[in-house]
C-alpha positions as CSV (number, residue, x, y, z in Angstrom):
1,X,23.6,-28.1,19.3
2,X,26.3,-28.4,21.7
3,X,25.7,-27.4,24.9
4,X,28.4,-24.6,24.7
5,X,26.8,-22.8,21.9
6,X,24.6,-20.3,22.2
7,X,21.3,-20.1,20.3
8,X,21.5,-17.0,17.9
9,X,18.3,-14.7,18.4
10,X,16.9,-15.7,14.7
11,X,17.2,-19.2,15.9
12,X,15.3,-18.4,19.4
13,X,12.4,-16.7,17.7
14,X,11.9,-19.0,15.4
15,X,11.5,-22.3,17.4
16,X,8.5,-20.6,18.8
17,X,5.2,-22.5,17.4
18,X,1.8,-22.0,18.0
19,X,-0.3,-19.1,20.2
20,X,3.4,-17.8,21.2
21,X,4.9,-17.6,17.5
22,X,1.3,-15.9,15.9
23,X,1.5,-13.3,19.2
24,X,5.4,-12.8,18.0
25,X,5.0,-12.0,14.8
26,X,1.9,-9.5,15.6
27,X,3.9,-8.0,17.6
28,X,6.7,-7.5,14.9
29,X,4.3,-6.4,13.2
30,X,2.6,-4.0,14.9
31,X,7.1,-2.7,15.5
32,X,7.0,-2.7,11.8
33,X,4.4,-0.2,11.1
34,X,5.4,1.7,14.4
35,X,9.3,2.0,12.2
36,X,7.4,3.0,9.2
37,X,5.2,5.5,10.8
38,X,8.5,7.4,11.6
39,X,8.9,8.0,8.1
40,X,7.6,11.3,6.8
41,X,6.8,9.4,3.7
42,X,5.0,6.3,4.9
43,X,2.9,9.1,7.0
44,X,1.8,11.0,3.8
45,X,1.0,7.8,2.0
46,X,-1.4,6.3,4.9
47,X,-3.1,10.0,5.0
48,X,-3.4,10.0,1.3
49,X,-4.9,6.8,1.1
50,X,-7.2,7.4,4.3
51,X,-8.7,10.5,2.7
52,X,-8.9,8.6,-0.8
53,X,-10.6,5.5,0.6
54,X,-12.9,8.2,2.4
55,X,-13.4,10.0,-1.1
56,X,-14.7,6.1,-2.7
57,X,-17.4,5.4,0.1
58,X,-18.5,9.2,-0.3
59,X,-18.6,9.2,-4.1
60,X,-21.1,7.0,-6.0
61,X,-18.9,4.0,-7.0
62,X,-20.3,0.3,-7.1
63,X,-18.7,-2.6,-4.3
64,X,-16.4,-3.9,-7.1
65,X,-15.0,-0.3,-8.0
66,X,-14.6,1.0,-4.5
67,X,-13.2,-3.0,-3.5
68,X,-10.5,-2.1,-6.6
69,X,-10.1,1.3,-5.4
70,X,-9.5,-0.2,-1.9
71,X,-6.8,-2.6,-3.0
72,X,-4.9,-0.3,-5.2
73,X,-4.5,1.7,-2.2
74,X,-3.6,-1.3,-0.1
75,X,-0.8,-1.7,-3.2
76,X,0.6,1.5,-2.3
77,X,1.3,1.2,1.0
78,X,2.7,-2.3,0.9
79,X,5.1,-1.2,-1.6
80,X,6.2,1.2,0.8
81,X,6.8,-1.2,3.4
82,X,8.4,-3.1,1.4
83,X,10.3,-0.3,0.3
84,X,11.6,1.1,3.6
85,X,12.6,-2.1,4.9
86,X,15.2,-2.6,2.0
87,X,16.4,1.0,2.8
88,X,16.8,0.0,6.0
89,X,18.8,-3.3,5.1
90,X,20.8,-1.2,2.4
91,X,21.8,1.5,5.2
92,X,22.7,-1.1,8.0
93,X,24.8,-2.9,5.3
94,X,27.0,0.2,4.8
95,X,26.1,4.2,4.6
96,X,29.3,4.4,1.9
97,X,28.1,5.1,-1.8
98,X,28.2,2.1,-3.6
99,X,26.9,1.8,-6.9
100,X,24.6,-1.8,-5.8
101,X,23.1,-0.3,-3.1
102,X,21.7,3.0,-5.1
103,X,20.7,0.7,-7.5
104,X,18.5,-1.4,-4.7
105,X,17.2,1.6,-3.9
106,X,16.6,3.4,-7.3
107,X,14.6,0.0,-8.0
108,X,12.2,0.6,-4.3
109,X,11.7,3.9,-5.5
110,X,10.7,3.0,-8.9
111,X,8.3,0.2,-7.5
112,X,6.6,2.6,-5.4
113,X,6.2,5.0,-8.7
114,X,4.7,2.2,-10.4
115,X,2.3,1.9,-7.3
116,X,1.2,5.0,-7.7
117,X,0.5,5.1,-10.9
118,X,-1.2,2.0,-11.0
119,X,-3.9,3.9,-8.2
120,X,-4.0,7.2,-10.1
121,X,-4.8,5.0,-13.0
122,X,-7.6,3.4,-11.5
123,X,-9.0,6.6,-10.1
124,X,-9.0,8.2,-13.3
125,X,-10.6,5.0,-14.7
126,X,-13.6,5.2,-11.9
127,X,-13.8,8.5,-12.5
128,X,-14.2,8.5,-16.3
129,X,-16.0,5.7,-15.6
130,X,-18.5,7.5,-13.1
131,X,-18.8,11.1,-14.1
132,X,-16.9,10.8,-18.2
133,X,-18.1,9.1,-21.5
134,X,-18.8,5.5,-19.9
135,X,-16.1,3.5,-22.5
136,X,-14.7,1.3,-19.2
């Protein structure tokens, strides 16, 4: 680099190695959820999935059906995450309609739908499972 040019700030964060770049990225991290938690959705989610993760250690479901339980869950939210950061990256791009960046966002939406029906799925499969005819 020549000594004129300034480094750009991706280029400054990562040149950090070791204890400094693991304390960066926990702390982009812990930014990231802070974002998300702003986002009435992302707040439902985590309170949905609190109280169902509460609902498999109180009902009687074996390790590997509360550990599925669990992850499905985990699914969920990640999606989310996922999710809101490219609505984020769409909306900085431009707020004008534009038919690619519904589309980016149609497809979040309807990865997070999958989510979710992948972990209502499961429930009702631990629940057949538990309390139905046992045919899982």
């Amino acid at each position: 680099m020549e000594p004129s040019e300034k480094p750009s700030y991706a280029g400054s964060v990562k040149g950090k190695t070791g204890i400094r770049r693991i304390i960066n990225a926990m702390r982009y991290s812990a930014e990231g959820f802070a974002a998300a938690m702003s986002e009435q959705g992302f707040r439902q989610l985590v309170y949905l999935n609190i109280a169902l993760t509460a609902l498999s250690l109180f009902l009687p479901f074996g390790p590997a059906t509360r550990m599925m339980l669990f992850m499905a869950s985990c699914i969920t939210l990640i999606v989310e995450l996922l999710n809101t950061g490219l609505e984020a990256a769409v909306d900085h791009t431009s707020m004008a309609r534009h038919p690619l960046a519904k589309r980016a966002k149609d497809v979040g939406s309807a990865a997070q739908s999958v989510a979710l029906l992948l972990l209502a799925v499961l429930w009702l499969m631990a629940l057949w499972r538990e309390y139905g005819l046992n045919l899982f």
